[in-house]
N, C-alpha and C positions, 0 to 999 in steps of 0.2 A: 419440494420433496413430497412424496406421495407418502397415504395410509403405510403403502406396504413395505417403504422404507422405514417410516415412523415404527411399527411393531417389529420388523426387524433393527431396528438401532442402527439400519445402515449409514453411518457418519457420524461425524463429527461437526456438531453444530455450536458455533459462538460466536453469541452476539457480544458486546461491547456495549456499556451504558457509562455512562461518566453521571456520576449523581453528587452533591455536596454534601463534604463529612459535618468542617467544622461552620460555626457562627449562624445565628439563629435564622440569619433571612436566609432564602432560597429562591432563586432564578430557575424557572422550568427547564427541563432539560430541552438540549438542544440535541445536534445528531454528527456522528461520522458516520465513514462506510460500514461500520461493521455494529454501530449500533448510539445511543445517544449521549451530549458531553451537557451539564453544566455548570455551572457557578455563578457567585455573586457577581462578578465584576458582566456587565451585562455585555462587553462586547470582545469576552471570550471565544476563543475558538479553535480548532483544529486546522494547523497549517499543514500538516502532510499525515499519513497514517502509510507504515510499512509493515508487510508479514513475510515471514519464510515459515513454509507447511512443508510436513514429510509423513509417507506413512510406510510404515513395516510392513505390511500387514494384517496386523494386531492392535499396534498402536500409534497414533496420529501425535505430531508432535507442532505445537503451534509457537511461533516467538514474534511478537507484536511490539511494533515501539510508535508512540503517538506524537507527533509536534505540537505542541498547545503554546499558545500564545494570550497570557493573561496576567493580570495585576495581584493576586491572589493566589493563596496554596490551600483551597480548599478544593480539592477534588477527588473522588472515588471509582473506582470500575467496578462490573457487575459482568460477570463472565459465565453465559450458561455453557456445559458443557452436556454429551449424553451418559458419563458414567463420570463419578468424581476424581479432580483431575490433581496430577501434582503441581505445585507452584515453586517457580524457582528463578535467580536471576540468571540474564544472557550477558554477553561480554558488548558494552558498547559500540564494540568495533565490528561487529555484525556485519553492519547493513554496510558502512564504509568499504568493506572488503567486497560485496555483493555487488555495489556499486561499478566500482573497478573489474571485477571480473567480468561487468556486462556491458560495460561502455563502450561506444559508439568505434568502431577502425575510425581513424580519421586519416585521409590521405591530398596530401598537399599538391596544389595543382599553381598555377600562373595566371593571370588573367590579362593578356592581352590588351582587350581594345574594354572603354567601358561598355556598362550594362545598362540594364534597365533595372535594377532592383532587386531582379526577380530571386525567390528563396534558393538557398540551396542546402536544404535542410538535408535531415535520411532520408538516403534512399528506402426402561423396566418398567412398570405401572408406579405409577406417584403413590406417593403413602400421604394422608391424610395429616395434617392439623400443620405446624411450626417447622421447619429444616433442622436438621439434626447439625450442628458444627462439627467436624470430622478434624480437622485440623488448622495452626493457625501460625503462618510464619512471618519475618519480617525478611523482608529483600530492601533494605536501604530505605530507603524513605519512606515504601509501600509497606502496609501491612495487608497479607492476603490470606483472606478465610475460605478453607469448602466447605461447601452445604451441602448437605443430602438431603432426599425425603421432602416431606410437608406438598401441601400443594399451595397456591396462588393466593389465598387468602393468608396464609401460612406465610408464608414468604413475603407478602407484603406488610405484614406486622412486623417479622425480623427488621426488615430495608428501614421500615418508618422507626421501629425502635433502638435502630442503629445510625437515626439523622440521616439517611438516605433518600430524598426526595426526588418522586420523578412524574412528568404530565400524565396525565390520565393515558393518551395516545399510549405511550413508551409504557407501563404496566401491560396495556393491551398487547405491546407487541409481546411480551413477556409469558402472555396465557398460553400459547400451544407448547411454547418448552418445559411449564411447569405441568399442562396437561399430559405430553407425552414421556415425563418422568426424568427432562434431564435434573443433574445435579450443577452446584453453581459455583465459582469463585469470584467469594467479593475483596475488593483492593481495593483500600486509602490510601492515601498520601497522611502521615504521621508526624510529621516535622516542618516545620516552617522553611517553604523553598521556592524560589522564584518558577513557575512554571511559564516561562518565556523560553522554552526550547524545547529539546528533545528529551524527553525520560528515557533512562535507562530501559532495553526492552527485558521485557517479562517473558518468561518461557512455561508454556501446558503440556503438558504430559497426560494426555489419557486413553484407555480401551476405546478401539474402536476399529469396525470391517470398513471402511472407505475413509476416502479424503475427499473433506467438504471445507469450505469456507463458509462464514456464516455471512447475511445480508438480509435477512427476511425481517429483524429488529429495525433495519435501515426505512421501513417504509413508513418508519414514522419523522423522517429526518422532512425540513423544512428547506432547505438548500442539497441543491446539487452534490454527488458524494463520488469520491476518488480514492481510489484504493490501489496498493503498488505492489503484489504476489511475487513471491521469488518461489519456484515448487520446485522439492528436489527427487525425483523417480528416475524408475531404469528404463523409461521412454521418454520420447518427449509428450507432454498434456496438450489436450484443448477440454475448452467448458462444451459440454452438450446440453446445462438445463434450460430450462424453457424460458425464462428473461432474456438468456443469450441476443437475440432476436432486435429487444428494444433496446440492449445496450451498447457502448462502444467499447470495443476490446480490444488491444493493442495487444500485438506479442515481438517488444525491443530486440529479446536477445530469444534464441534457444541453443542450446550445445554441447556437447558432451567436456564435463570436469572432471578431473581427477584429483584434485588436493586443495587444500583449503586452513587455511593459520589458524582462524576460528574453528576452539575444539569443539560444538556442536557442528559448525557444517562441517567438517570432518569428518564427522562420525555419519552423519545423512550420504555424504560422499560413498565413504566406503573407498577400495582402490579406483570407482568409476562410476557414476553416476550423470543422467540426461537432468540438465537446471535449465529450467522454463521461466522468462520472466512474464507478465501480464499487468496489463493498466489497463483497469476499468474507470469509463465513467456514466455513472448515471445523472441522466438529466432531471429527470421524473422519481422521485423515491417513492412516488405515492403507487408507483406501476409494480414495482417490485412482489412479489408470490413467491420467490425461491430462493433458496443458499445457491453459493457456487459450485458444482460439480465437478467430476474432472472424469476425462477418459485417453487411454495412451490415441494420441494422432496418428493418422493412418501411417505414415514415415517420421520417422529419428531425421527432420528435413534442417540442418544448421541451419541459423540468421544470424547474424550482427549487423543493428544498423551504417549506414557509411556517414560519415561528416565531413566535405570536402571546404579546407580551409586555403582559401586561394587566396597567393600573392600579390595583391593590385601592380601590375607595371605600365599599366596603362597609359596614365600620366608622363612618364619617360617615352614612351611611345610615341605621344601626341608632337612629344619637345621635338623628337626624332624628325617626326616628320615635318614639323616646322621649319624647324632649322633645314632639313633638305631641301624644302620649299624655295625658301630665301636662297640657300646658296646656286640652287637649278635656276632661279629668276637673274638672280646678278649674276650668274656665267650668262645667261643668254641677253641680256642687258650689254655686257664688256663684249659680247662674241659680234653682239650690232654696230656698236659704237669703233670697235674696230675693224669692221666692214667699211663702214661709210668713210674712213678716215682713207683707209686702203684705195678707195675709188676717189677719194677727194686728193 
């Protein structure tokens, strides 16, 4: 993102820190896509990270669910946002539903004779000294604070005086959004709970003129990072920023929906709405300079990948032909033997 997005607040930037709340030791953070994870237990990690983004307008609506896979319930998120954002929970069945609406046509085929293998996969300016707390909710096991205000010094006193712990790296990625004035939401985990699966997703609500996805916190991440975007607009998207280039970007499904059981994509829907899905992955996190972008694509062009699941009969084939073998060999076998019998 450039200065002249920075000064006009065009987007919505969030990154994602996973820091430790409770127990006194601390494991340097580690990283997902959208920003850093971590905990005591040392070989913690993120198994999948899913978003669905919408924007009005006006306002940018973010819902995030992380798969974490760890021995421990000590973990927190750190959400910058550029204007202070509402926190609130999403219905589990989100992504499930997301899932299904984008999955693959599968069409059943035969297979003949065997193969060889081969796939057949798809086809405002920072205020000065401490963050001001704005508000402070509990969504299930998360408790989630906004911040406003203070700058980077400021905000790192809160983090460290709230057992927030993060590498040196991950504060740094942290300095351009406290220097260009966003504000933050921070999330605990509050209750003792196995995080070996998927947390319930969390839902952002805040002002904002464009739709960004956040990544530029990502370039502090240590391993490879993957990210699973569902974007709901009245076109279909493609990314235009300038990473684009070094990364891989997949787009599964695009296509125009109309209804949807979950009352949040419901309302993104509207009676009709263009859902774009996208898989990013970056190899290099250290390459990364920019959030995700988004611009309507020259056509409203459908995809759904195909998955052809074919019948092996091949086997029965072979028999087929065997057995006709044998019987074509013994008629001409009996067809000789009584020849010569005929002449004898």
């Amino acid at each position: 993102m450039g200065p002249s997005d920075v000064r006009a607040r065009a987007g919505v930037v969030v990154g994602l820190v996973v820091a430790l709340v409770l127990g006194p030791a601390v494991a340097p953070a580690g990283a997902c896509a959208c920003g850093g994870f971590v905990s005591s237990d040392v070989n913690a990690s993120t198994s999948d990270e899913l978003a669905l983004i919408h924007w009005d307008g006006r306002q940018e609506t973010l819902i995030m669910q992380l798969g974490l896979r760890s021995d421990t319930d000590d973990a927190a998120l750190v959400v910058p946002t550029p204007t202070p954002a509402v926190a609130s929970s999403a219905s589990p069945a989100l992504f499930d539903e997301l899932r299904a609406m984008t999955a693959p046509r599968v069409e059943h085929t035969v297979r003949w004779f065997p193969d060889d293998g081969a796939n057949e996969g798809t086809a405002a300016a920072p205020g000065a000294g401490a963050p001001i707390a704005l508000a402070r909710v509990q969504l299930g096991p998360i408790e989630a604070t906004t911040l406003t205000g203070g700058d980077l010094a400021g905000l790192t006193s809160w983090l460290a005086g709230h057992r927030y712990e993060m590498r040196p790296e991950m504060l740094a990625s942290l300095e351009p959004y406290s220097r260009e004035g966003w504000s933050f939401v921070a999330m605990r985990l509050t209750s003792p709970q196995s995080l070996d699966g998927s947390l319930d997703p969390v839902k952002l609500t805040f002002g904002s003129d464009r739709l960004v996805y956040p990544m530029r916190m990502s370039a502090a991440a240590r391993d490879a990072q993957r990210v699973r975007i569902y974007a709901v607009s009245d076109h279909r998207l493609q990314r235009p920023d300038p990473d684009t280039a070094g990364q891989y970007t997949d787009y599964p499904f695009a296509g125009w929906v109309t209804s949807a059981n979950d009352t949040d994509l419901a309302q993104m829907i509207g009676g009709r709405a263009f859902l774009t899905e996208l898989f990013v992955s970056v190899y290099d996190p250290s390459q990364i300079e920019s959030d995700f972008t988004f611009e309507r694509a020259p056509q409203d062009t459908e995809y759904r990948a195909v998955v052809y699941e074919s019948t092996d009969v091949s086997g029965y084939v072979v028999a087929v032909i065997i057995g006709l073998v044998v019987v074509l060999a013994s008629s001409i076998v009996g067809l000789l033997l009584w020849r010569r019998r005929v002449r004898a």
